[in-house]
PyMOL Python script that loads the backbone (N, CA, C, O; Angstrom):
from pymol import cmd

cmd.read_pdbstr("""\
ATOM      1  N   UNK A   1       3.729 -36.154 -61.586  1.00  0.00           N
ATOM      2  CA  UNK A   1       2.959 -36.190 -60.364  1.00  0.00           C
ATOM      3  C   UNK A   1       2.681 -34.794 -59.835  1.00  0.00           C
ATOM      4  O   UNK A   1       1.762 -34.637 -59.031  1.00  0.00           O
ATOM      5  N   UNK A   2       3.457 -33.726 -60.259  1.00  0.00           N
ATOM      6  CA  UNK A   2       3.006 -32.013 -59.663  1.00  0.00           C
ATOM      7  C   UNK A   2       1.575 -32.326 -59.562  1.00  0.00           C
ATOM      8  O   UNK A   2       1.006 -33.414 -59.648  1.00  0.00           O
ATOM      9  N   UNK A   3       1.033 -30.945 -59.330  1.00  0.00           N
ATOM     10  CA  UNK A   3       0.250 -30.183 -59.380  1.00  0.00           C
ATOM     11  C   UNK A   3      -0.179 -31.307 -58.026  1.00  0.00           C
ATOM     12  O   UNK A   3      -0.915 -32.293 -57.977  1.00  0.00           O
ATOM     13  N   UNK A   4       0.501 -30.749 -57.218  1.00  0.00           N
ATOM     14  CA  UNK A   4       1.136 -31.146 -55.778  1.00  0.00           C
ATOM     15  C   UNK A   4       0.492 -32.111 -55.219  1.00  0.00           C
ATOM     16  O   UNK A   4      -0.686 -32.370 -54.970  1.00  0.00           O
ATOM     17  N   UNK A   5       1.648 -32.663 -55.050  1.00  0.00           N
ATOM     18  CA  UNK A   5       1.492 -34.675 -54.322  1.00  0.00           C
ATOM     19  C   UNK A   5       0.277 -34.608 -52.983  1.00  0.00           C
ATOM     20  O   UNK A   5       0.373 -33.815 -52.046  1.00  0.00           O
ATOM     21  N   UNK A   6      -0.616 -35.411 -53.113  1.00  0.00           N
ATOM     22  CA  UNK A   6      -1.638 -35.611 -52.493  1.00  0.00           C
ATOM     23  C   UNK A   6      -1.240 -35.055 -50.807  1.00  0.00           C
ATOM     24  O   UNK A   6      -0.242 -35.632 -50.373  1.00  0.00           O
ATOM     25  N   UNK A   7      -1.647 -34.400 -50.175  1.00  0.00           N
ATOM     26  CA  UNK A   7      -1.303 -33.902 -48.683  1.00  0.00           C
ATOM     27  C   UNK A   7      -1.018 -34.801 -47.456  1.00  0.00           C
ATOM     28  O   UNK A   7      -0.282 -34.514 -46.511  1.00  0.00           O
ATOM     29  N   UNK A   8      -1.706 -35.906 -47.627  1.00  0.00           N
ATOM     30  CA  UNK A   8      -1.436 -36.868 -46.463  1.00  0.00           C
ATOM     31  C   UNK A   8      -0.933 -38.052 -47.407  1.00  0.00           C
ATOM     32  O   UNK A   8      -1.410 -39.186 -47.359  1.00  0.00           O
ATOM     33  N   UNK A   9      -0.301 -37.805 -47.941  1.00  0.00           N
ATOM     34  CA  UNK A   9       1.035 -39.018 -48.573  1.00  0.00           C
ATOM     35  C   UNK A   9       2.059 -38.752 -48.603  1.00  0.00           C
ATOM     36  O   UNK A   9       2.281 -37.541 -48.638  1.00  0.00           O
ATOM     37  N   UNK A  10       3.180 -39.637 -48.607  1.00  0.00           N
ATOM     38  CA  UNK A  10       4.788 -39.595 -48.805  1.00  0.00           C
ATOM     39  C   UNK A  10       5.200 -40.047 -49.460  1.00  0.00           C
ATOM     40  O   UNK A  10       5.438 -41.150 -48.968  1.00  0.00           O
ATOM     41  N   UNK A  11       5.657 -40.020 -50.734  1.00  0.00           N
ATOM     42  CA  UNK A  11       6.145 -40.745 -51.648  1.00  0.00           C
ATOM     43  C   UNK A  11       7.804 -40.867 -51.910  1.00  0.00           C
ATOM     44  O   UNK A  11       8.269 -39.919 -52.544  1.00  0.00           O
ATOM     45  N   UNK A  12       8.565 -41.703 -51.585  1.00  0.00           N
ATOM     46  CA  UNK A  12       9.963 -41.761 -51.561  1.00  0.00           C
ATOM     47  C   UNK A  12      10.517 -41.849 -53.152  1.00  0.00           C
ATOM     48  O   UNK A  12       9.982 -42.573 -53.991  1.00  0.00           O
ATOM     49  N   UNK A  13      11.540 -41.091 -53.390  1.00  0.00           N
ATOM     50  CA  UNK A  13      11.914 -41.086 -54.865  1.00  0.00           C
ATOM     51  C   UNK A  13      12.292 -42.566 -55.088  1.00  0.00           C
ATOM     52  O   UNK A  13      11.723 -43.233 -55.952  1.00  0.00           O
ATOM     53  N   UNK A  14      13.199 -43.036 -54.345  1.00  0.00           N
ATOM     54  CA  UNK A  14      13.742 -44.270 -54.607  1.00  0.00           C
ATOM     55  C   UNK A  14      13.820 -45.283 -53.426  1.00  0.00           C
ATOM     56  O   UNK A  14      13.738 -44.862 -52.272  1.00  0.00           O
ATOM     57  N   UNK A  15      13.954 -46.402 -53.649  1.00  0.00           N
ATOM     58  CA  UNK A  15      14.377 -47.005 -52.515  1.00  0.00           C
ATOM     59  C   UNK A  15      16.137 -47.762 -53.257  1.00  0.00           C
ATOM     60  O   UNK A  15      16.966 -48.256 -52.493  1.00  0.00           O
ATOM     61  N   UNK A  16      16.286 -47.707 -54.281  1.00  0.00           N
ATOM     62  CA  UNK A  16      17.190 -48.013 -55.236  1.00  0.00           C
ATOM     63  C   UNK A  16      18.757 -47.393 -54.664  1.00  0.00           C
ATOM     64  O   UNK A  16      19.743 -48.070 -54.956  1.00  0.00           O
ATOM     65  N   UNK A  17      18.900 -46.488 -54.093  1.00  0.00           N
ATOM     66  CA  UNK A  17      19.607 -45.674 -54.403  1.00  0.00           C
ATOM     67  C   UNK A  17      21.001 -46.104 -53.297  1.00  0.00           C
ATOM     68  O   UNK A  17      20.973 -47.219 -52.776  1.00  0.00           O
ATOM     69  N   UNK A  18      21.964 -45.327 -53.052  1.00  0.00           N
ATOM     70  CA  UNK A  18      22.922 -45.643 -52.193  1.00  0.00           C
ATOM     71  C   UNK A  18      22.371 -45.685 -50.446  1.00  0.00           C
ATOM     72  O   UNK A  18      21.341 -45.041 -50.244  1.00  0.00           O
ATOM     73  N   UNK A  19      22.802 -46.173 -49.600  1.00  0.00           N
ATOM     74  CA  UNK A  19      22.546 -46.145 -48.353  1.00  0.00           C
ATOM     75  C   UNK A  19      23.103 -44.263 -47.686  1.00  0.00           C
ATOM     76  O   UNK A  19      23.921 -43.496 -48.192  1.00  0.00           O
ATOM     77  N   UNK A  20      22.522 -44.143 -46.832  1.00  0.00           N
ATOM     78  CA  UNK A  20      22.636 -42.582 -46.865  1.00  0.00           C
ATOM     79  C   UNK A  20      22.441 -42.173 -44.804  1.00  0.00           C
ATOM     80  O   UNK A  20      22.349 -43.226 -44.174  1.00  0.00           O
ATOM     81  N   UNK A  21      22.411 -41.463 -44.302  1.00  0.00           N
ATOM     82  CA  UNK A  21      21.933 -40.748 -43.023  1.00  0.00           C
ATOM     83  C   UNK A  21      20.501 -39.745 -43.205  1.00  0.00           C
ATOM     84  O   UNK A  21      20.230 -38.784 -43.925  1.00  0.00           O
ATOM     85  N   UNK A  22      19.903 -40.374 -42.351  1.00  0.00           N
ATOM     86  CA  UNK A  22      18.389 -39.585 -42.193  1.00  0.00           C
ATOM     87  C   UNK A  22      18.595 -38.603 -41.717  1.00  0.00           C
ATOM     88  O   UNK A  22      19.055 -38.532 -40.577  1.00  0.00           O
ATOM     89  N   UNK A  23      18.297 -37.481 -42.500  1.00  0.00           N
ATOM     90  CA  UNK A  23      17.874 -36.231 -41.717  1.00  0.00           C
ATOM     91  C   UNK A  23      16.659 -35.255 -41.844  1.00  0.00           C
ATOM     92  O   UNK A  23      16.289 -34.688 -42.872  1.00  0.00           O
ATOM     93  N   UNK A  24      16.026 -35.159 -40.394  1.00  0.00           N
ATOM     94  CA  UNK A  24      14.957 -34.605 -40.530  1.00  0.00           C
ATOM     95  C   UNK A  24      14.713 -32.692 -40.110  1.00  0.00           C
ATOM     96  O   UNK A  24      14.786 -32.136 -39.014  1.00  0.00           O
ATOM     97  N   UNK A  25      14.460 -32.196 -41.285  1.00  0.00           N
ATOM     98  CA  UNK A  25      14.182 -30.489 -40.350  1.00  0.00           C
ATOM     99  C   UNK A  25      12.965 -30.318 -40.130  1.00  0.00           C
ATOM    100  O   UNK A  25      12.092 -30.133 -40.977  1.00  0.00           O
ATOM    101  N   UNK A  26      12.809 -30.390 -38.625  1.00  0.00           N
ATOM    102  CA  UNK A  26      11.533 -30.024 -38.537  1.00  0.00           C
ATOM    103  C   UNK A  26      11.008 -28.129 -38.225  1.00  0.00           C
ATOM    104  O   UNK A  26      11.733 -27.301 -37.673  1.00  0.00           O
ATOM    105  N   UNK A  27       9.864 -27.917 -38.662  1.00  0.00           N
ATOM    106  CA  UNK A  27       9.520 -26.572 -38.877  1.00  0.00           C
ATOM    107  C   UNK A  27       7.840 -26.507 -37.956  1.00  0.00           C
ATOM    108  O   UNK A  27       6.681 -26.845 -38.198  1.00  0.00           O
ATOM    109  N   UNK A  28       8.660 -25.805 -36.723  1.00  0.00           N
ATOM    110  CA  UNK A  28       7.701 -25.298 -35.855  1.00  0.00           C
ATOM    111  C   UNK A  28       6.968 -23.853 -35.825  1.00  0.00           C
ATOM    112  O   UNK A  28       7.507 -22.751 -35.932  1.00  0.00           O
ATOM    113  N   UNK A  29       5.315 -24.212 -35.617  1.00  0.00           N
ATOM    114  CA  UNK A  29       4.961 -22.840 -36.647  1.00  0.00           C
ATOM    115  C   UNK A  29       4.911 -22.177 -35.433  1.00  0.00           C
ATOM    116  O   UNK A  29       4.946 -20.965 -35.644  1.00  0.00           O
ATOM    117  N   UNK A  30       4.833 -22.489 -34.045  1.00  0.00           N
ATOM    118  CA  UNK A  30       4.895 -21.565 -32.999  1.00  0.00           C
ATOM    119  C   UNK A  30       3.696 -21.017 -32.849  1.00  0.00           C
ATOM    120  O   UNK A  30       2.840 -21.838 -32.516  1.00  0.00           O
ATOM    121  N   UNK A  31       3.111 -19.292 -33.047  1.00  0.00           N
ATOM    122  CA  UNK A  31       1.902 -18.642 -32.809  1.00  0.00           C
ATOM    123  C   UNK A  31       1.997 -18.169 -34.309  1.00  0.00           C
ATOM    124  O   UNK A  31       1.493 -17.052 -34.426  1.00  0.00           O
ATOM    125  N   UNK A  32       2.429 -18.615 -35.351  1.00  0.00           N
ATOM    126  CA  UNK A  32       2.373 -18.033 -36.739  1.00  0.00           C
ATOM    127  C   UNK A  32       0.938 -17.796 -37.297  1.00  0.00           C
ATOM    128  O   UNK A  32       0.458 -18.877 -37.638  1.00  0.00           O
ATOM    129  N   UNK A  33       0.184 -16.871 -37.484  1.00  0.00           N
ATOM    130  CA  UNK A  33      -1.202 -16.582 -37.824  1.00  0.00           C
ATOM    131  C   UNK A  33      -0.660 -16.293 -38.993  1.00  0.00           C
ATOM    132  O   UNK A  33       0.557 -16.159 -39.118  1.00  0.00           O
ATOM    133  N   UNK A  34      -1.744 -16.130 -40.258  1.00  0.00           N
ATOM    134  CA  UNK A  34      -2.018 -16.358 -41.134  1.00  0.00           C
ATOM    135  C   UNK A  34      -3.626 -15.590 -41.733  1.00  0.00           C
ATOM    136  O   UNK A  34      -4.661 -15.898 -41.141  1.00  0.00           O
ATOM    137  N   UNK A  35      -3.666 -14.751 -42.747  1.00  0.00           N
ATOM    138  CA  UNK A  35      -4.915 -13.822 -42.636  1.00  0.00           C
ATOM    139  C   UNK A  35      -5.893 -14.763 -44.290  1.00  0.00           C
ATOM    140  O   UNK A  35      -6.440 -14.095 -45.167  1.00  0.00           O
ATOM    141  N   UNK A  36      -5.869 -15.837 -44.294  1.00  0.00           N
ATOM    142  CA  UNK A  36      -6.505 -16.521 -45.129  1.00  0.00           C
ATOM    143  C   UNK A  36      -6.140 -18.320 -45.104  1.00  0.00           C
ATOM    144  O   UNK A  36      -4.947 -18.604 -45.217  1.00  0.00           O
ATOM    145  N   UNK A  37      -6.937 -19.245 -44.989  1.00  0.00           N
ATOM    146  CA  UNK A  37      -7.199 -20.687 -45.056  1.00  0.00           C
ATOM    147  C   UNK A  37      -5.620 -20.925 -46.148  1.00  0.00           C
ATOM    148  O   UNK A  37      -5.485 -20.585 -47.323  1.00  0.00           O
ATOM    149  N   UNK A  38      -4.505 -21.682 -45.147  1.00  0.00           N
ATOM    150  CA  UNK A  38      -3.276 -22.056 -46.041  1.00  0.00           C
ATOM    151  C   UNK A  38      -3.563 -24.051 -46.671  1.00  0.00           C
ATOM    152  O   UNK A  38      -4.008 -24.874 -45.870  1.00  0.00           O
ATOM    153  N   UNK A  39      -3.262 -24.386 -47.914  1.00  0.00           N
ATOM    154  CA  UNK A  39      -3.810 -25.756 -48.158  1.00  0.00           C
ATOM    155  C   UNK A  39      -2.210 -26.035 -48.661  1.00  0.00           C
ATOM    156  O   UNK A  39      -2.149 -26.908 -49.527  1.00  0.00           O
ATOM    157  N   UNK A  40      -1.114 -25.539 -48.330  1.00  0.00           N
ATOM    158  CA  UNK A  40       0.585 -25.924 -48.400  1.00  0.00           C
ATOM    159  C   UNK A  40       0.370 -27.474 -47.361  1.00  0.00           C
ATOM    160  O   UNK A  40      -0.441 -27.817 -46.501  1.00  0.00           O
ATOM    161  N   UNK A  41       1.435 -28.029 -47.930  1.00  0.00           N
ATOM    162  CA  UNK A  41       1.694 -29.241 -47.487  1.00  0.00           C
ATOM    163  C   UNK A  41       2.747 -28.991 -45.943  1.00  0.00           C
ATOM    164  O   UNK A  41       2.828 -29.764 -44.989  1.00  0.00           O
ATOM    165  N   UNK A  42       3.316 -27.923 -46.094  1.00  0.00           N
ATOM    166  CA  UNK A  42       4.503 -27.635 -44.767  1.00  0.00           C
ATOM    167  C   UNK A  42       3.544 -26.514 -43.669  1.00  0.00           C
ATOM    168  O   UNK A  42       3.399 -26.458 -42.448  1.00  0.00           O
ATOM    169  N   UNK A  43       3.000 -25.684 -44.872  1.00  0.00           N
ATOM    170  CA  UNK A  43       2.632 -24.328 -43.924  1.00  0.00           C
ATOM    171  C   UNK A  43       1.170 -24.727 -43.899  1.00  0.00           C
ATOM    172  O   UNK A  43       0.646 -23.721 -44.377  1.00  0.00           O
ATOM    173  N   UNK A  44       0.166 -25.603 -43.627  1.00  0.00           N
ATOM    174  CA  UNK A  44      -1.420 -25.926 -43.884  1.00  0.00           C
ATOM    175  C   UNK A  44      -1.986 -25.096 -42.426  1.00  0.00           C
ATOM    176  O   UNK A  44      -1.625 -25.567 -41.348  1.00  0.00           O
ATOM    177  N   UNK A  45      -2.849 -23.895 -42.438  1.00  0.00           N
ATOM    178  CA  UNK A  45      -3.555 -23.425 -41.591  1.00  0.00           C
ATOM    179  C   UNK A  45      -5.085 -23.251 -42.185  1.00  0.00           C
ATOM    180  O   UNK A  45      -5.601 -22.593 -43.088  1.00  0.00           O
ATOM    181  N   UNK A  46      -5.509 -24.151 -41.240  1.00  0.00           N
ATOM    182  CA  UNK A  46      -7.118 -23.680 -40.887  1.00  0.00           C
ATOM    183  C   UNK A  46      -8.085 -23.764 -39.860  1.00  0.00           C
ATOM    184  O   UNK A  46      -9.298 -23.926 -40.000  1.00  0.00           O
ATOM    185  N   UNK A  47      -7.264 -23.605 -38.535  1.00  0.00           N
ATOM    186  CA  UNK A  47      -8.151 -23.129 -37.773  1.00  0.00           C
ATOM    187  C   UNK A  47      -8.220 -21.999 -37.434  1.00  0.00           C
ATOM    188  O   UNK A  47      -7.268 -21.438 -36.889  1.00  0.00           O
ATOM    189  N   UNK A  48      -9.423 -21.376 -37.691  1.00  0.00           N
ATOM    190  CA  UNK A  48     -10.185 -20.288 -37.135  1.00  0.00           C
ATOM    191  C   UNK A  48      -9.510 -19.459 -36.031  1.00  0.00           C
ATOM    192  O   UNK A  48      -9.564 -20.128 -34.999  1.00  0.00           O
ATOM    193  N   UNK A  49      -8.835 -18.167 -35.790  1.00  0.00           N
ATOM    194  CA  UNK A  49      -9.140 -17.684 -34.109  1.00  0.00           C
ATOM    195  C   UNK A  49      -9.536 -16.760 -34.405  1.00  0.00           C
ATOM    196  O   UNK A  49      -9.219 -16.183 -35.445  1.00  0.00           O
ATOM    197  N   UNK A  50     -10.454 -16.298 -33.465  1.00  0.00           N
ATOM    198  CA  UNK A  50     -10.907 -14.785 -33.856  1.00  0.00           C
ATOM    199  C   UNK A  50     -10.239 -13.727 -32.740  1.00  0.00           C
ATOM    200  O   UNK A  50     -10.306 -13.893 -31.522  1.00  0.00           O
ATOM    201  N   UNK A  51      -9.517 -12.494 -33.479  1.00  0.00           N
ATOM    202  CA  UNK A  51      -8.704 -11.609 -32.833  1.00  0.00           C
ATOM    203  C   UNK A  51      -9.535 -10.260 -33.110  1.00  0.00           C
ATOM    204  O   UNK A  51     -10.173  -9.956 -34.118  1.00  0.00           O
ATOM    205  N   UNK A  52      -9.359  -9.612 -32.039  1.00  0.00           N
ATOM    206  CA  UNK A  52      -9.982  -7.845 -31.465  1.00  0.00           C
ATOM    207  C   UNK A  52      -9.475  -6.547 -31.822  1.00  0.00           C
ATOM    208  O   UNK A  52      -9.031  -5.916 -30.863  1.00  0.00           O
ATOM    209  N   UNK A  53      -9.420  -5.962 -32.973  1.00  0.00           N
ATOM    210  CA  UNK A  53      -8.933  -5.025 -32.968  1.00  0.00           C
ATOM    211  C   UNK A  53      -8.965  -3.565 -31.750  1.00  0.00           C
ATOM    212  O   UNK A  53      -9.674  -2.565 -31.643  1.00  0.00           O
ATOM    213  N   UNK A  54      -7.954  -4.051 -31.097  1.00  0.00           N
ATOM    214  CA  UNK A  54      -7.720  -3.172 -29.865  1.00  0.00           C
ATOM    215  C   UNK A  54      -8.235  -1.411 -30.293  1.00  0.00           C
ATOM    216  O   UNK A  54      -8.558  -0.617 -29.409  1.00  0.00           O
ATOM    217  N   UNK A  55      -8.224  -1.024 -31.873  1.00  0.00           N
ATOM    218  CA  UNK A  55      -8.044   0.490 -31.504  1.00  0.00           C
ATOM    219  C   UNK A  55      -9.625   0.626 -32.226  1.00  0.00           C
ATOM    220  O   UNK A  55     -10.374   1.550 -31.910  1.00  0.00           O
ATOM    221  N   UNK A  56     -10.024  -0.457 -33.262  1.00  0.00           N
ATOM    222  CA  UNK A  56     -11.658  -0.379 -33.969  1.00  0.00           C
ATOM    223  C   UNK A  56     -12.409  -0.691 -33.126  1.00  0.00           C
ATOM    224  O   UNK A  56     -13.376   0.053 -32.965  1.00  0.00           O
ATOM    225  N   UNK A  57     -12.287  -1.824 -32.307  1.00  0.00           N
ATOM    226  CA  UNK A  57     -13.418  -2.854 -31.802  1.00  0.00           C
ATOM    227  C   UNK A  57     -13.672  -3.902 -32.501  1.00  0.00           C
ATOM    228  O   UNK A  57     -14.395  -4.844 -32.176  1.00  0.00           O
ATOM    229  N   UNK A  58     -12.927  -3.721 -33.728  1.00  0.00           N
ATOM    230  CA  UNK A  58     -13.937  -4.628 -34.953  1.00  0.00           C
ATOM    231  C   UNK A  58     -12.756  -6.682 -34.224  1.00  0.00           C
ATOM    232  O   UNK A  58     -11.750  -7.024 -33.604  1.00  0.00           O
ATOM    233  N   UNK A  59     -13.894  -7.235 -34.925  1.00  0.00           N
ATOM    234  CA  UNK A  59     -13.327  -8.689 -34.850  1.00  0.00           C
ATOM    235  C   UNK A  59     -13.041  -9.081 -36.289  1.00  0.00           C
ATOM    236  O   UNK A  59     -13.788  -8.801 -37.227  1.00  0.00           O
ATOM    237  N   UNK A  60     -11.813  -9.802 -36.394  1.00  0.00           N
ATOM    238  CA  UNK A  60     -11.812 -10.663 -37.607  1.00  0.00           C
ATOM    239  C   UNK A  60     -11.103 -11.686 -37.552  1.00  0.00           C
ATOM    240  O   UNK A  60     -10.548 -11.837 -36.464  1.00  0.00           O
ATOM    241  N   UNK A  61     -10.822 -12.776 -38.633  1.00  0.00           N
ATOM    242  CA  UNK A  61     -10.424 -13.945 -38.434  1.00  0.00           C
ATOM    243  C   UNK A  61      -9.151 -13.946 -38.317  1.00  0.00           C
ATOM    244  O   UNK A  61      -8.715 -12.871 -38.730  1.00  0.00           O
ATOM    245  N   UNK A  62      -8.355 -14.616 -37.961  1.00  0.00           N
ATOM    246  CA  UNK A  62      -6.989 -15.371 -38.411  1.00  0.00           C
ATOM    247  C   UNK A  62      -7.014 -16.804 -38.165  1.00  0.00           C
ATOM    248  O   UNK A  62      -7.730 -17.364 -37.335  1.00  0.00           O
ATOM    249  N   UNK A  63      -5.873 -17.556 -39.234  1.00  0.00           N
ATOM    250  CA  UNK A  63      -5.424 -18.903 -39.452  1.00  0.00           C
ATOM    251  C   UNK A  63      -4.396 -19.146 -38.765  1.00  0.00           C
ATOM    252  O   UNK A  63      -3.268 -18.684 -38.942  1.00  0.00           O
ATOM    253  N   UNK A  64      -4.886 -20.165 -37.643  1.00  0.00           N
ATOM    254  CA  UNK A  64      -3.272 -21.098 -36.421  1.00  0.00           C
ATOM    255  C   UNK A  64      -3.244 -21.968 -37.409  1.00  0.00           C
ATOM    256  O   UNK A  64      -4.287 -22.312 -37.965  1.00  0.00           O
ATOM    257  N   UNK A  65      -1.995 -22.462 -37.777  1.00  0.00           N
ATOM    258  CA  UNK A  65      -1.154 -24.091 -38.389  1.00  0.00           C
ATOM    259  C   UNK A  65      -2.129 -25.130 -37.657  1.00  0.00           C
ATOM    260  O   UNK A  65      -2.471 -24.921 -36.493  1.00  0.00           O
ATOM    261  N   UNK A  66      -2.709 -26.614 -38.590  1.00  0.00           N
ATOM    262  CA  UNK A  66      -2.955 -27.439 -38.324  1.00  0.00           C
ATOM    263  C   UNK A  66      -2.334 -28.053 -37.156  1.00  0.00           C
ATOM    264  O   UNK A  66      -3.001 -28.399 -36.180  1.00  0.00           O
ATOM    265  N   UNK A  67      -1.198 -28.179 -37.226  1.00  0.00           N
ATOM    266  CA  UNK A  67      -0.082 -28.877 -36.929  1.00  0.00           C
ATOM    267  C   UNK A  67       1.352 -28.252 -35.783  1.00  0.00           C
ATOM    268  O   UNK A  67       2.240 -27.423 -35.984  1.00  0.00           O
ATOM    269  N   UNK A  68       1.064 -28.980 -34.772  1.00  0.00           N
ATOM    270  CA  UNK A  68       2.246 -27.613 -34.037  1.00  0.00           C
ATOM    271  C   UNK A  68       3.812 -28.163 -34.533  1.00  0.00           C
ATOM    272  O   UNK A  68       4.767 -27.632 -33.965  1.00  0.00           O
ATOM    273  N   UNK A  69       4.107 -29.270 -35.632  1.00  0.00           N
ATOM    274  CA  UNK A  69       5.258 -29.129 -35.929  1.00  0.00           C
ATOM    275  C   UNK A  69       4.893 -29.528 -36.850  1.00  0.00           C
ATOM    276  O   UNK A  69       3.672 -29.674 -36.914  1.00  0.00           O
ATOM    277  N   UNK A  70       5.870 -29.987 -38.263  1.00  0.00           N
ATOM    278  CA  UNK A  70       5.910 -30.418 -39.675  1.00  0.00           C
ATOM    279  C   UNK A  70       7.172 -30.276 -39.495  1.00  0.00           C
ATOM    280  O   UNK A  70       7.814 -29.513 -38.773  1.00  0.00           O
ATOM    281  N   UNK A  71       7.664 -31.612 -40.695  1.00  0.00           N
ATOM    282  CA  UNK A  71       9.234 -31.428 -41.181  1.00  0.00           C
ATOM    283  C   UNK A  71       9.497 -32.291 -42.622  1.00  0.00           C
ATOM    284  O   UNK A  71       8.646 -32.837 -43.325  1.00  0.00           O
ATOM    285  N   UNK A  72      10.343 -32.254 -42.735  1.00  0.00           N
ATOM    286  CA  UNK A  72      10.739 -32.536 -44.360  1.00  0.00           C
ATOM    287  C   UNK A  72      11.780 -33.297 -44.073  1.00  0.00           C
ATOM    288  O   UNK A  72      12.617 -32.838 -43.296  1.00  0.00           O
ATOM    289  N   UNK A  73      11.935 -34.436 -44.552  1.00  0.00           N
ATOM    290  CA  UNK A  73      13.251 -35.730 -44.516  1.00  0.00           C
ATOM    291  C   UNK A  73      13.634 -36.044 -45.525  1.00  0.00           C
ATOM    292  O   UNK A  73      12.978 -36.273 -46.541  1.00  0.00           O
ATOM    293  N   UNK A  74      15.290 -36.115 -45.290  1.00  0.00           N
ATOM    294  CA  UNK A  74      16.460 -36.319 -46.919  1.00  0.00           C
ATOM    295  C   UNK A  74      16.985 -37.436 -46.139  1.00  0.00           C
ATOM    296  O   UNK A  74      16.889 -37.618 -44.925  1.00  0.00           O
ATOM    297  N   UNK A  75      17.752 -38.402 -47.330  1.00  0.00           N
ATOM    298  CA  UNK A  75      18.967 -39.202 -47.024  1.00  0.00           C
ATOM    299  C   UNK A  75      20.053 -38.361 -47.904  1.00  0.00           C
ATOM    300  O   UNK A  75      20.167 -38.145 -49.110  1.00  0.00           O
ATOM    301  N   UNK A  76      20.949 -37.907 -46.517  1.00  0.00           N
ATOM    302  CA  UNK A  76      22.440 -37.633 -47.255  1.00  0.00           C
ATOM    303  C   UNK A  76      23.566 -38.624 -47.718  1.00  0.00           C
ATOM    304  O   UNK A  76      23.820 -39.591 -47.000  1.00  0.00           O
ATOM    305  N   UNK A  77      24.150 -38.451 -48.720  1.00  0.00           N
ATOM    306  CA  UNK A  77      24.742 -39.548 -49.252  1.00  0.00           C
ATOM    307  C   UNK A  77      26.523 -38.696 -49.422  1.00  0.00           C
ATOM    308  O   UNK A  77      26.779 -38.081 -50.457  1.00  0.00           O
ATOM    309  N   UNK A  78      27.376 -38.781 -48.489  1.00  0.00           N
ATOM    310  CA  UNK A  78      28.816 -38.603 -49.124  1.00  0.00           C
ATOM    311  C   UNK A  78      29.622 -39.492 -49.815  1.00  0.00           C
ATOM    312  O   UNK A  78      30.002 -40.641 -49.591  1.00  0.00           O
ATOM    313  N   UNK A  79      29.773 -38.790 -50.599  1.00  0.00           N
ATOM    314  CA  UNK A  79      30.581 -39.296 -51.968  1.00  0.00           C
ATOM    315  C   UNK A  79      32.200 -39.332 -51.081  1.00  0.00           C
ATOM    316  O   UNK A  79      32.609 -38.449 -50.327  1.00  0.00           O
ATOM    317  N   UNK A  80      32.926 -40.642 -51.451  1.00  0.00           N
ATOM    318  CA  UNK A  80      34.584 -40.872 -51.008  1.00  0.00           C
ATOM    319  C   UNK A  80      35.230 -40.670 -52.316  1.00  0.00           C
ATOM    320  O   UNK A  80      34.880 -41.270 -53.333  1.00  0.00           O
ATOM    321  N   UNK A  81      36.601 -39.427 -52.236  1.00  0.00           N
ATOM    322  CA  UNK A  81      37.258 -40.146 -53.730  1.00  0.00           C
ATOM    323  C   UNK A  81      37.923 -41.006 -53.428  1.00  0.00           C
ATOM    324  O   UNK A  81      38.318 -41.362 -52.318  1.00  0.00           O
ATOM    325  N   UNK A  82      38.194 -41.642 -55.025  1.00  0.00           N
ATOM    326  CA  UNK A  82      38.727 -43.234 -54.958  1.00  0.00           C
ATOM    327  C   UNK A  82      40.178 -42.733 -55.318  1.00  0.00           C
ATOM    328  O   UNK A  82      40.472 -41.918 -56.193  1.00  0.00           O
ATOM    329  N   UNK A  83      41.071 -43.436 -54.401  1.00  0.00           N
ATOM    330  CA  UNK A  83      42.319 -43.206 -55.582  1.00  0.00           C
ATOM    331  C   UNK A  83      42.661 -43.806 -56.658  1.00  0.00           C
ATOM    332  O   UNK A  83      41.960 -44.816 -56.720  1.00  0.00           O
ATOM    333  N   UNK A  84      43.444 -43.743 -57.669  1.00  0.00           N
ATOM    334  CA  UNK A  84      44.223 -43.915 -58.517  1.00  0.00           C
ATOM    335  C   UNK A  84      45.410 -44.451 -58.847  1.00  0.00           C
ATOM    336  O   UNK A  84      46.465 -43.817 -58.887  1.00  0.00           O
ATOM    337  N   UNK A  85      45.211 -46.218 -59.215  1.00  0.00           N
ATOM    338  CA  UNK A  85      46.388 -46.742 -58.798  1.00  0.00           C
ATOM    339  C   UNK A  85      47.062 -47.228 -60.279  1.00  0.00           C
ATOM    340  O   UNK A  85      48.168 -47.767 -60.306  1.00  0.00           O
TER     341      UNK A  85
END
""", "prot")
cmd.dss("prot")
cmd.show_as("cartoon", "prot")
cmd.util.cbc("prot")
cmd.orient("prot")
């Protein structure tokens, strides 16, 4: 499936697997600019702002995040040892 999982899908590895705790990190891009169009699934920027070079005059672009948060979700699974009887 690389050559990276479609952008607005989620595909869960398993539903098979042991019961586990959700955890989510979410990743806030804040004022993070960006000097070219990002098409990353976590880091995706493409809107436009246009910023002033205070000492040229000149204008040029930068990229704000789609998105003012994104995050990525695991199920953690702890393993118990068993004893030995």
């Amino acid at each position: 499936m690389p050559d990276w999982i479609p952008k607005n899908e989620f595909y869960p590895l398993s539903a098979d697997g042991p019961e586990g705790d959700l955890i989510f990190k979410p990743f806030m891009s804040n004022s993070l600019y960006f000097e070219e169009p990002i098409n990353d699934p976590l880091y995706s920027a493409h809107k436009e702002v246009p910023e002033i070079d205070v000492n040229t005059n000149e204008t040029y672009i930068r990229y704000l995040a789609d998105h003012p948060v994104k995050g990525v979700g695991c199920t953690q699974h702890v393993s118990q040892a068993r004893k030995s009887t």
